[in-house]
N, C-alpha and C positions, 0 to 999 in steps of 0.2 A: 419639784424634785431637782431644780437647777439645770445648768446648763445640760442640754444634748441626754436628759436623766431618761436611762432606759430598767422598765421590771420585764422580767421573763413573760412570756404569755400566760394569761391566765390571769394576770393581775387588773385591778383599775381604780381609779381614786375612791377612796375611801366615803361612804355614803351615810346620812346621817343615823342615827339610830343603830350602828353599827357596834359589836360590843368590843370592848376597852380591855386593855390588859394589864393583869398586874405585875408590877417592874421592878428587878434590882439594876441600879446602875452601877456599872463599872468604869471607871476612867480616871486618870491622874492630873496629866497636864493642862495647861492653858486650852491646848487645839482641843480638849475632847471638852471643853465648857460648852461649847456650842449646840453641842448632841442634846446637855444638860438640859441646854435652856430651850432647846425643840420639846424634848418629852414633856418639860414642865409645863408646855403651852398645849402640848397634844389635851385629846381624850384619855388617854393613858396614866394610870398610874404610877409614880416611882416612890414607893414606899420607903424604901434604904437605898445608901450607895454606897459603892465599895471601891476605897479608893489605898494607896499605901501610905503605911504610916508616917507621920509626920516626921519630916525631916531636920538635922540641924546644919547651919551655914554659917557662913560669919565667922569673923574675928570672936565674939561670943558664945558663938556654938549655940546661938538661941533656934530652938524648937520654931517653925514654919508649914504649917497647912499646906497641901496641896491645890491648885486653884480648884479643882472637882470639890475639893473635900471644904472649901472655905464657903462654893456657891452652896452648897450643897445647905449648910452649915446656915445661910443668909434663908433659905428655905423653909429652917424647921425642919429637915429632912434627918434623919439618925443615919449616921456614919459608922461602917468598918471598917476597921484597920487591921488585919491581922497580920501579923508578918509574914505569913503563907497562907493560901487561902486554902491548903491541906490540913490550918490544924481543926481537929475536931471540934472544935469550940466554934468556930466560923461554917464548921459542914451542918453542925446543928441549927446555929444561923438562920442558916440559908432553908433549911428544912422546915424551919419554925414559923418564917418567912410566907409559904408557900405561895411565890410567885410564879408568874405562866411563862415568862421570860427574860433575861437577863441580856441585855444589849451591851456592849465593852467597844470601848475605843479608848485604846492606849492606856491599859492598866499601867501594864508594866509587871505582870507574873503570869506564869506560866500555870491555867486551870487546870486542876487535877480532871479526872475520868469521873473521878466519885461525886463531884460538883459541875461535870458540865451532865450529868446525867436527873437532878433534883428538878428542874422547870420542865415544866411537859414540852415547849418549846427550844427549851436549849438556851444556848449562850449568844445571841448574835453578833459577829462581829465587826464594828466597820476600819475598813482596812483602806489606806491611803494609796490607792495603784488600782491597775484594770488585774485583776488577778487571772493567769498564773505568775504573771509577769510581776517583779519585784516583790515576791513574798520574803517577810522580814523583819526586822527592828525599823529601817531606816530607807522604806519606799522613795520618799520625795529628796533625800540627799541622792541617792542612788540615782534617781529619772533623770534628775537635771546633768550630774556627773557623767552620766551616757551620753547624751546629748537627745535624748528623748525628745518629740516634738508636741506627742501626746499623752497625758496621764488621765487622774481620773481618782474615783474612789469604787469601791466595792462593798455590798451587803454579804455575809457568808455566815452559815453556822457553824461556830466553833468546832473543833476536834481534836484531838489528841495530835497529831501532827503540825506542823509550822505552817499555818495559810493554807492548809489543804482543802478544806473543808466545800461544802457545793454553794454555791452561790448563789443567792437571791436578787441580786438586781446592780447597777451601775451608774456611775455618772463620769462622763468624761469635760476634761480642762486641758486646756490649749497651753503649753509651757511657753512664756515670752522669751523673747530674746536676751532680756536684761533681767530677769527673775529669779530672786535670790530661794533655797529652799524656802526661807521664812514666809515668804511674800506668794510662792505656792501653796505651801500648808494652809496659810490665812484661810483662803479663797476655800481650799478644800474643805476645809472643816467643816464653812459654812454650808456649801454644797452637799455635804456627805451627809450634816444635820439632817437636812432634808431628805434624803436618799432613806437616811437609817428610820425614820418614821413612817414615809410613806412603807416600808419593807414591814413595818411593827404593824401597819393599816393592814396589810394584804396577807398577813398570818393571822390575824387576829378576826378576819372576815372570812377564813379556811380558801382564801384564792389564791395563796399564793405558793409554790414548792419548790425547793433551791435545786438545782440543775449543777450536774457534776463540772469540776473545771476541765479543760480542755488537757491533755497529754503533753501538747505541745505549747511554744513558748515559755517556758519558766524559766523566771531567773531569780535571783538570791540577791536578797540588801541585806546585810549583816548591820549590825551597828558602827558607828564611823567613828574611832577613839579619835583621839589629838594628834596621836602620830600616823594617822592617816592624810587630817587636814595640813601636813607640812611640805611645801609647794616645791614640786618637782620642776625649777627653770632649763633643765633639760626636753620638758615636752613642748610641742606646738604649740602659741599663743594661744588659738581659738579651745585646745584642751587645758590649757591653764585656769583661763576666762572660767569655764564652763565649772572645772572641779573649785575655785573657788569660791561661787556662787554656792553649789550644793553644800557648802559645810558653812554659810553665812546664815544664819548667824551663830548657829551651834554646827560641831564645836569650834567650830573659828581658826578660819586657813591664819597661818602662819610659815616664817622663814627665819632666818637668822641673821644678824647683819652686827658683825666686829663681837663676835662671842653672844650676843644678849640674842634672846627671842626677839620679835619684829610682826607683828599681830598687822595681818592683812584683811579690808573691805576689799569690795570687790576692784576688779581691775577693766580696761578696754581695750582690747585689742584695736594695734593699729594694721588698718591695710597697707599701707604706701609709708616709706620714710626709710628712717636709718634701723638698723641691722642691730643693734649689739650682741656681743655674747650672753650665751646662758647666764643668767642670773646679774647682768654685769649692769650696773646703773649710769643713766644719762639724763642729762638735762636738758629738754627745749622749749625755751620760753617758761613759760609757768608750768609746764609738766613736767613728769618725773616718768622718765622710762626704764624698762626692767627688759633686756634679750630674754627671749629663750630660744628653743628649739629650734622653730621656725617662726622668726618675727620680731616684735616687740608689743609690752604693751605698757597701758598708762596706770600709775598706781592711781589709787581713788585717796581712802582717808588708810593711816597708817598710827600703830600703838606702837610706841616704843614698853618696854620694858616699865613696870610704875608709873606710865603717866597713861594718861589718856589719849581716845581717838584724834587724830587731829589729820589737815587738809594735807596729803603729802608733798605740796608746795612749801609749806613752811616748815614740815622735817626737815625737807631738804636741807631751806637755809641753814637749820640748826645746827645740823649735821655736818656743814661744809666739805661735802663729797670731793672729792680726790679723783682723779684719771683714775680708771681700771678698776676703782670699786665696785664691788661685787655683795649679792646677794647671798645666802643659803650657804657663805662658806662658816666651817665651825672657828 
């Protein structure tokens, strides 16, 4: 079950000869592949997956798979796409289907009532957080942005409401010091893999029953647009540090530097040294420093506008910064 992985009482590992359930998956992105490829090794069947429809990107506007829907795809497994999974055509689906469970990590839409009601078990959901805490779009931007020290992932059966639903079980992770969201999510996904199957074991063995979430501590990750990751040099270094990691590597802190955007990696806070102003850039040695609030810190790798990441040592040079150059102004 991963790290510190705790089920409700009641539960315990999964025994042989135990009967198997049959599965729709749900999930979009890269992090929910991992779920994919747990169920596909469990006992458990996933007969379809249900992932959104294929996207276009590029300079060509060419049509792109989702990674759920491409593994999915590499399986032999038959794929939905609905544009909603309200429309009738997909409720039928799902009815035709007749699956015992439906596990979801990061569709990405909102299940109607009329479809989290068709599996005799429901929708289970694995969600990136200790729930109540950071119910959401965007748990692991959120955790780190707090300065959280502990996260985790959560089992829960769907509901009609945003994360409310009672909870089946947990795993908790330790957030590093230097841990980009990306670099949490990783970890999570793998862990949460685990979490979501052993949860599929202990419903499917009738041991296990989700337990209401707690009243208290809830808090809200809403989704984190681009004009959220745009870096406030006004706050404290050690909260600069922290909200830049959470938006690394989507959707990608940035500032402003002589009118153009200025795409930021992550940065370090220095303890001891020179002061500058909010936003205001210095050079020592081979480092590139940035005031804020309270402090300074050191730029990592810096995108100018059209080109690429590169080491912020050598922007600098490019750039031949000026006295009283400043960051984040328009």
């Amino acid at each position: 079950m991963g790290r510190a992985g705790r089920l409700p009482p009641g539960s315990r590992p999964r025994r042989e000869g135990e009967p198997a359930l049959k599965l729709l998956f749900a999930g979009t992105p890269a992090p929910a592949v991992p779920s994919l490829e747990a169920l596909l090794a469990s006992h458990h069947e996933v007969v379809a997956v249900l992932s959104r429809p294929d996207a276009r990107s590029g300079r060509g506007r060419t049509s792109s798979r989702s990674p759920v829907a491409e593994r999915a795809d590499a399986a032999g497994i038959p794929v939905l796409q609905p544009r909603s999974p309200r429309e009738p055509e997909f409720l039928g689906q799902l009815t035709d289907l007749a699956v015992d469970c439906a596990p979801v990590v990061a569709y990405g839409a909102l299940v109607p009532q009329a479809a989290l009601d068709v599996p005799v078990h429901g929708w289970v959901n694995l969600h990136f957080s200790l729930l109540p805490a950071w119910r959401g779009a965007a748990p692991v931007q959120h955790a780190i942005m707090a300065g959280d020290e502990i996260t985790g992932a959560a089992t829960f059966r769907l509901e009609a409401g945003l994360d409310t639903g009672p909870v089946y079980g947990t795993v908790t992770e330790a957030i590093g010091p230097r841990d980009t969201a990306g670099d949490l999510l990783g970890r999570l996904a793998v862990s949460g893999a685990e979490l979501l199957v052993a949860t599929l074991d202990g419903i499917a063995a009738g041991a296990l029953q989700p337990q209401p979430q707690p009243a208290e501590g809830i808090s809200l990750a809403p989704k984190v647009e681009p004009a959220d990751a745009r870096v406030d040099w006004s706050l404290p270094a050690h909260v600069v540090d922290r909200r830049i990691r959470g938006v690394t590597p989507a959707p990608g802190a940035w500032t402003t530097w002589r009118g153009d955007r200025l795409r930021l990696g992550p940065v370090t806070p220095v303890a001891h040294g020179p002061q500058p102003a909010p936003g205001e850039l210095r050079t020592e040695g081979r480092e590139v420093l940035v005031g804020t609030g309270n402090g300074a810190v050191v730029l990592g790798e810096v995108q100018p506008a059209g080109k690429r990441m590169t080491p912020a040592s050598d922007w600098a040079r490019g750039a031949r910064l000026a006295t009283g150059d400043r960051l984040g102004e328009a």
